[in-house]
C-alpha positions in Angstrom: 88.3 17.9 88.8 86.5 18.2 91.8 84.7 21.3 92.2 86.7 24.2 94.8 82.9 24.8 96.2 81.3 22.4 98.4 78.6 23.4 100.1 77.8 20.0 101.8 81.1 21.1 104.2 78.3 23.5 105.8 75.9 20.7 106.3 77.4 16.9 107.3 77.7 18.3 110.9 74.6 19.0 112.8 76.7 21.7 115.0 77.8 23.5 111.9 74.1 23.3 110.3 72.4 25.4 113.3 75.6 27.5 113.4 74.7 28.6 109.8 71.0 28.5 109.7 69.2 31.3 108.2 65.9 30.8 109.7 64.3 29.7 113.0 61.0 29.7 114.1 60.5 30.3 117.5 57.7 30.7 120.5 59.1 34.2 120.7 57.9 35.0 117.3 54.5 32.9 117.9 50.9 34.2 118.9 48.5 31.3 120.3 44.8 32.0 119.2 42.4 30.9 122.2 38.4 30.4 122.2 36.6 31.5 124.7 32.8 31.3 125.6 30.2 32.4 127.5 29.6 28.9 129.3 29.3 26.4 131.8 32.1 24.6 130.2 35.6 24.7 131.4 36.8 23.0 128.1 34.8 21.7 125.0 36.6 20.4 122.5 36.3 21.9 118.5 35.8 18.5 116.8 37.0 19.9 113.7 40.4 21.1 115.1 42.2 18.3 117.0 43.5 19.9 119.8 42.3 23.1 119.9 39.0 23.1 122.7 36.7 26.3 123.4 37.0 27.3 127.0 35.0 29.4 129.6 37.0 31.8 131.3 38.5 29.9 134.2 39.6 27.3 131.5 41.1 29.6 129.6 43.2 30.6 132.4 44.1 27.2 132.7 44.9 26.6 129.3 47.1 30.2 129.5 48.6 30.2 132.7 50.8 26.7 131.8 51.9 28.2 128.7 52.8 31.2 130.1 55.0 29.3 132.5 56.5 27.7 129.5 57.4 31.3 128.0 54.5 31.8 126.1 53.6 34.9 126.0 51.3 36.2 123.1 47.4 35.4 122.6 45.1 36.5 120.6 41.5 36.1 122.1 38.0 35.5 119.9 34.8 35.4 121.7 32.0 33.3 121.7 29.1 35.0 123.3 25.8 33.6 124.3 23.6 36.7 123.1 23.3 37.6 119.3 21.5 40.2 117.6 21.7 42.4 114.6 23.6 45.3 116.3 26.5 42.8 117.6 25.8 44.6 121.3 27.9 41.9 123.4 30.7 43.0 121.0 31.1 46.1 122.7 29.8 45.1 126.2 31.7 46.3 128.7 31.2 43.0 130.5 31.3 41.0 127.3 33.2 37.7 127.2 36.3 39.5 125.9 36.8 42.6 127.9 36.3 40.1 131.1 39.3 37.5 129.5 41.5 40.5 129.0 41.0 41.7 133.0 41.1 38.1 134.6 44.3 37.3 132.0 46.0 40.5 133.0 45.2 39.6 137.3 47.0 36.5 136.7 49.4 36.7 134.0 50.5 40.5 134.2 53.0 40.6 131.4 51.2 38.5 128.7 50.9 40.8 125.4 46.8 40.1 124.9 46.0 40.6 121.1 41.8 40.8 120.6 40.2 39.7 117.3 38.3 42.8 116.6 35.0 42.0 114.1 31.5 41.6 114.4 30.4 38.1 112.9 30.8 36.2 115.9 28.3 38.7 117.9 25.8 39.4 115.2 22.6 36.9 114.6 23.2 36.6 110.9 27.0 35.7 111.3 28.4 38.8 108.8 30.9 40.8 109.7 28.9 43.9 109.6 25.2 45.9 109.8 23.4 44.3 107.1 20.3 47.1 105.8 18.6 46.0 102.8 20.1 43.2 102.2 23.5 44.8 102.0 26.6 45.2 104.5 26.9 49.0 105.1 30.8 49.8 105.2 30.2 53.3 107.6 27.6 51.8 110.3 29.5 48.9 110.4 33.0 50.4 111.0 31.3 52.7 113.6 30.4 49.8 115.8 34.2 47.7 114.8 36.0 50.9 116.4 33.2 51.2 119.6 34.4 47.5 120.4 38.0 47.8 119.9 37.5 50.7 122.0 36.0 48.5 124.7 38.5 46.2 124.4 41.5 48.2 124.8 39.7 50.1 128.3 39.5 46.3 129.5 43.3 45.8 128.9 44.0 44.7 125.7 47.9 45.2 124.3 46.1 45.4 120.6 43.9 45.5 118.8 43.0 43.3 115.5 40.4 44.6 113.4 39.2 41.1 110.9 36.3 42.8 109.2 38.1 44.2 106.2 35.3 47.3 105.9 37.4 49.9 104.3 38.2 52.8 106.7 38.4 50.7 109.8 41.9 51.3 110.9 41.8 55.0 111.0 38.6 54.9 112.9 40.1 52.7 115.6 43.0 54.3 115.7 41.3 58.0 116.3 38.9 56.5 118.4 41.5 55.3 120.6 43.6 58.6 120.6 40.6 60.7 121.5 40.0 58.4 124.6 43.9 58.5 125.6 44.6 55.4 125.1 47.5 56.2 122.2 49.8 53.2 123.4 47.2 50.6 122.3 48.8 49.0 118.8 47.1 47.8 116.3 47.5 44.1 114.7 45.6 45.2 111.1 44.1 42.3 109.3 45.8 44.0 105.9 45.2 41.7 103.3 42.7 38.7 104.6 41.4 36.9 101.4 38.2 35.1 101.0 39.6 31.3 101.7 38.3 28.2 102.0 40.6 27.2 104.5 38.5 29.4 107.4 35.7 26.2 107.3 37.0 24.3 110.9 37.5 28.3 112.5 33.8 28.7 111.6 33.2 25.9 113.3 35.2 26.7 116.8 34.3 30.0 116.8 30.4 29.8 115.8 30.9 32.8 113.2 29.5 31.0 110.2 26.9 33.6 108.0 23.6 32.2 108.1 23.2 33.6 104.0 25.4 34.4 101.5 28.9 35.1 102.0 32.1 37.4 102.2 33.5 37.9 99.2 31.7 41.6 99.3 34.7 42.7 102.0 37.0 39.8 102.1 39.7 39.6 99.5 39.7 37.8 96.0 42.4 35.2 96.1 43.7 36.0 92.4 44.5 39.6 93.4 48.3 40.1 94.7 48.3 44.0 93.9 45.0 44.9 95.5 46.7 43.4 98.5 49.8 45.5 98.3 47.8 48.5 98.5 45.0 46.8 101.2 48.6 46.9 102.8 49.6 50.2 102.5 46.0 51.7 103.1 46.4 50.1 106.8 50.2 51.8 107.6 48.8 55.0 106.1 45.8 55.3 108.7 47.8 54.0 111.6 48.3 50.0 111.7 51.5 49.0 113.7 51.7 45.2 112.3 49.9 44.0 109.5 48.8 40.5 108.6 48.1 38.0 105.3 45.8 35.7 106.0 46.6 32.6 105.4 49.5 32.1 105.0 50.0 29.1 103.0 48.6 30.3 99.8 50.0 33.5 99.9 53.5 32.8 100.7 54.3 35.3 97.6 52.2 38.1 99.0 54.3 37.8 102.5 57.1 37.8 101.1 56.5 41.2 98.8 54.9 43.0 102.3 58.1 41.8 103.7 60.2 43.9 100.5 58.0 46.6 100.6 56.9 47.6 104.4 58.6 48.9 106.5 56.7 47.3 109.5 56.6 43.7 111.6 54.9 41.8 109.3 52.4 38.9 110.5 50.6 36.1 108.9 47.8 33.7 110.3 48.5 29.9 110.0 44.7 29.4 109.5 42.3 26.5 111.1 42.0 24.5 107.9 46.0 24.5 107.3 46.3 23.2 110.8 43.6 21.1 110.8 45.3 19.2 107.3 48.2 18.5 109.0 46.7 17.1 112.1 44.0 15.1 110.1 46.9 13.3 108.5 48.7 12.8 111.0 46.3 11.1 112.9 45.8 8.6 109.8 49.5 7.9 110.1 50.2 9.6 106.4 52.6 12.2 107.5 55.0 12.7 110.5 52.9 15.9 112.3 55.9 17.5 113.9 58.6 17.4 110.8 55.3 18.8 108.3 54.4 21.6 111.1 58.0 22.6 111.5 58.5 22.7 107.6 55.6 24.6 107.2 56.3 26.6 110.0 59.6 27.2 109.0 58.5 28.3 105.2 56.1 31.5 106.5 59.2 32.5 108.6 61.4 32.3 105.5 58.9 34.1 103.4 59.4 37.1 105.6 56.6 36.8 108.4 58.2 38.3 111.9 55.1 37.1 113.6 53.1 33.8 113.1 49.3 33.4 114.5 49.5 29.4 114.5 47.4 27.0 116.5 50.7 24.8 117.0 52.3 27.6 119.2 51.0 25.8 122.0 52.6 22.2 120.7 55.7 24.0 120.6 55.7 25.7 123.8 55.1 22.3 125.2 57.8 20.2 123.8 60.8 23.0 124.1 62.8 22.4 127.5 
């Protein structure tokens, strides 16, 4: 007896199988990180991340302004400045390497949707995410100085905002900061539930945001915990977040796909530097096909419920579609 189901009807023609497929990944749903520096440097490439350069601002426009063309249309900006100090004061500059990206990106490409890594480890000299007194990261002065730069960032243009820090209270203090200053349309991208990884190492790298002591399992999640994300989760929605994000997304496939059951929000995970950086690494030895393993992996954060994907392939993509 042959069986009255066959489910290989639905797959023996390629026609039928994109007819019937459940899940697609595409540059629609994609937001393309982008370093950019206070430099002489139109382009310097991040020898950790094959592909991925840090760029002054006139070479980020001309790493943005092709994709755009190509219907690209999300980025998500980190800065690299060239002054440090314990206060992170370039974070908040007014004419800090950020706020100018976001004015000169929205001169050239008006309707790009600029998202702005929000945190203070990049701009501070000891390369922690917040005021450090006493040896110790103080939550309160730190989170005053997170919502002054998202402020700064928003004045200068910015779609949203994307707090990284993981100091409790942040969202809420953004979000009233940027209500009080009328700027109520300005969304917010929350870092939810951002676990303490080792797959950040080639980011640290490209981004020169590596602490100088210690490390940030004091704010950043433990990677055993799926609850205490759930609730890192709902914290954000409760004090204003529009999207929320895991990061990464590789590992915690499980924990996207319960934010997906649960929330009733867009849903985001980050397709980190050192899952990227795997894929490319082996690829270049000629051990795995790079385009078939980034569309599978690609294709498995979609399918675990992510709406939105923060990859570093976004721009492979949007150069290969037609």
């Amino acid at each position: 007896m042959y069986p009255t189901h066959r489910p290989r009807r639905l797959r023996k023609n390629p026609i039928v199988r994109s007819l019937i497929r459940e899940t697609s990944v595409d540059k629609q749903r994609l937001i393309y990180p982008i370093f950019v520096a206070e430099t002489s440097h139109r382009r310097t490439p991040v020898d950790a991340m094959p592909g991925i350069s840090q760029f002054n601002l006139e070479g980020a426009l001309e790493e943005c302004v092709p994709l755009y063309e190509k219907g690209m249309r999300h980025f998500l900006i980190f800065g690299i400045p060239d002054r440090k100090d314990d206060l992170a004061s370039s974070a908040y500059d007014e004419n800090g390497v950020v706020q100018m990206t976001i004015r000169k990106m929205k001169q050239e490409i008006r309707d790009c949707v600029i998202f702005t890594d929000v945190c203070l480890c990049a701009y501070t000299s000891h390369g922690h995410c917040g005021v450090i007194k006493d040896g110790v990261i103080c939550n309160d002065a730190s989170v005053k100085l997170i919502a002054r730069t998202a402020l700064s960032h928003a004045q200068a243009g910015a779609d949203f905002v994307a707090p990284s820090d993981m100091m409790d209270g942040r969202v809420g203090a953004i979000r009233q900061t940027l209500d009080e200053n009328g700027l109520q349309d300005v969304g917010i991208l929350s870092y939810a539930a951002k676990f303490s990884s080792a797959f950040y190492g080639p980011f640290r790298e490209a981004a020169h945001s590596a602490p100088q002591f210690g490390d940030r399992k004091t704010h950043q999640m433990d990677p055993a915990n799926r609850l205490e994300a759930l609730k890192e989760m709902q914290t954000d929605i409760e004090e204003g977040a529009d999207i929320i994000m895991v990061k990464p997304a590789l590992s915690y496939l499980d924990i996207i796909r319960e934010a997906k059951n649960r929330f009733l929000v867009p849903i985001a995970a980050y397709n980190v530097s050192g899952e990227y950086t795997m894929v490319k690494a082996a690829a270049l030895r000629g051990w795995v096909d790079e385009k078939m393993v980034r569309d599978e992996i690609l294709l498995s954060i979609r399918r675990a419920g992510a709406d939105i994907i923060i990859t570093y392939f976004a721009k492979d993509l949007a150069l290969e579609e037609k």
